[in-house]
LOKOLDO-570016 format. One line per field, with one value per residue (C-alpha): residue in one letter; x, z negated, y. Coordinates in nm, 2 decimals. Layout:
BEGIN
type (A_...)
x (X_...)
z (Z_...)
y (Y_...)
//
This chain:
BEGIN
type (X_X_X_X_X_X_X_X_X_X_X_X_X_X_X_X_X_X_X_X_X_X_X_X_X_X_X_X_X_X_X_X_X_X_X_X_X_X_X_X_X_X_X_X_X_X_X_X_X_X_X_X_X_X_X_X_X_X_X_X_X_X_X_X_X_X_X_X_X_X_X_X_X_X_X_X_X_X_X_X_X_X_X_X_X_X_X_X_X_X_X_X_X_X_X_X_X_X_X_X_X_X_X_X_X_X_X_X_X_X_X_X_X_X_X_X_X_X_X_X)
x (1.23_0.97_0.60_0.32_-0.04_-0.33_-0.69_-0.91_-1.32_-1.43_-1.68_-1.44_-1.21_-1.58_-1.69_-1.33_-1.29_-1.63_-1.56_-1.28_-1.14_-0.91_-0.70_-0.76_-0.52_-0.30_-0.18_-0.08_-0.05_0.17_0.05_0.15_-0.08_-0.37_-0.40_-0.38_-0.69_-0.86_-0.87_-0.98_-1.30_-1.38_-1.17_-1.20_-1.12_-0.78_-0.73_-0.82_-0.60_-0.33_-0.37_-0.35_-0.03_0.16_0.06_0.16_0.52_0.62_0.50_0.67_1.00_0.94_0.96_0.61_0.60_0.91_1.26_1.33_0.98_0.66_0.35_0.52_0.85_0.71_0.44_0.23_0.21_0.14_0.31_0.23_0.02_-0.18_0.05_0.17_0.46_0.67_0.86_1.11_1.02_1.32_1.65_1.74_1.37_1.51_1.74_1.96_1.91_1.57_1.32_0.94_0.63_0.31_0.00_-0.38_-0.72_-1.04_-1.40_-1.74_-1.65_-1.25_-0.94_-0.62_-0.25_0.03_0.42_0.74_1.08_1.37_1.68_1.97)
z (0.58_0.33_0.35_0.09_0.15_-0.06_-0.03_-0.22_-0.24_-0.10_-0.41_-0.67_-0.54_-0.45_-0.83_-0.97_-0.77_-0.86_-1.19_-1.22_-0.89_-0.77_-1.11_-1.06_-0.68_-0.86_-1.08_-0.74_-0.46_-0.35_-0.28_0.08_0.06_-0.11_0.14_0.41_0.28_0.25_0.58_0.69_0.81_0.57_0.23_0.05_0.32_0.35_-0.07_-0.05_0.25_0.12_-0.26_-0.04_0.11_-0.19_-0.34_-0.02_0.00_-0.45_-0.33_-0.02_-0.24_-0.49_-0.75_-0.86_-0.99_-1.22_-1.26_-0.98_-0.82_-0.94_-0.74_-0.66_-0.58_-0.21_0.05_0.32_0.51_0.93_1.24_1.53_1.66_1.34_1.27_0.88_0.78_0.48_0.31_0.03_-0.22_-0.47_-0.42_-0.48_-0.50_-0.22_-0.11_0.11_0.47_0.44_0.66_0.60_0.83_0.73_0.89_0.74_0.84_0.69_0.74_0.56_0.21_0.21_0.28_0.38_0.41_0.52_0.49_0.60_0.49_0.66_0.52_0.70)
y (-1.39_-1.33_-1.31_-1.15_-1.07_-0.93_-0.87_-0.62_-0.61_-0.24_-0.20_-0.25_-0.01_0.22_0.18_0.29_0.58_0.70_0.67_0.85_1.01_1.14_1.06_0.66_0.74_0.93_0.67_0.44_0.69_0.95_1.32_1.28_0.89_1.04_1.31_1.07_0.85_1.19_1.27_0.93_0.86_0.59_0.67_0.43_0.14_0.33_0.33_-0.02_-0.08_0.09_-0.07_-0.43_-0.34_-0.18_-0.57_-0.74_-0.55_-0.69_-1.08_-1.03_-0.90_-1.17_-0.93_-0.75_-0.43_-0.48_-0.26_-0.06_-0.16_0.06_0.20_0.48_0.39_0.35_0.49_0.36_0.61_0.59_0.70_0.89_0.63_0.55_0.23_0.16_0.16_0.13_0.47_0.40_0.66_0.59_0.48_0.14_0.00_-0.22_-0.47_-0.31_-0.37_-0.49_-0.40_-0.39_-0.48_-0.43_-0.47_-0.35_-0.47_-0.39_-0.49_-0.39_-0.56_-0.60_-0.51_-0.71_-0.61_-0.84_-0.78_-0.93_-0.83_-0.93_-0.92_-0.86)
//
């Protein structure tokens, strides 16, 4: 079992996105994340959330962004219920039979992500 974590200040992620928009989501989001952060009540907590996680997952993996491993090679996305989760984007980005929990917390000036990877 493997654990990562990563925390990111609100206003950085604020000042970046002001900057440059929707292109500074694009290069580290998917369509279907973006979209998802949109229709958030506070965007840029859920950029910032989902930044932390994506970071979180490569410690967790041990491997960074590096070979099979990039930005977009995997989504957080959530469920029915609201609840992260973890979608391979690309084939082989991960060990086979791993799987991925993530959790995401954000206050007024950060947010944190956690993951665990099992493998089986």
């Amino acid at each position: 079992m493997e654990v990562g974590i990563d925390i990111v200040d609100l206003d950085r992620i604020e000042k970046v996105y002001n900057r440059y928009g929707v292109k500074f989501l694009q290069r580290f989001l998917s369509e279907e994340e973006i979209a998802v952060c949109m229709h958030k009540p506070q965007v840029i907590a859920s950029v910032a959330g989902r930044f932390a996680a994506k970071e979180a997952v490569v410690k967790a993996l041990g491997t960074g962004f590096s070979g099979e491993v990039h930005w977009k090679s995997f989504e957080i996305l959530n469920d029915e219920r609201g609840r992260p989760f973890v979608r391979p984007a690309a084939a082989g980005c991960f060990p086979s039979g791993c799987s991925i929990k993530i959790s995401i917390a954000h206050d007024r000036h950060s947010a944190v992500a956690t993951a665990l990877i099992d493998r089986v």
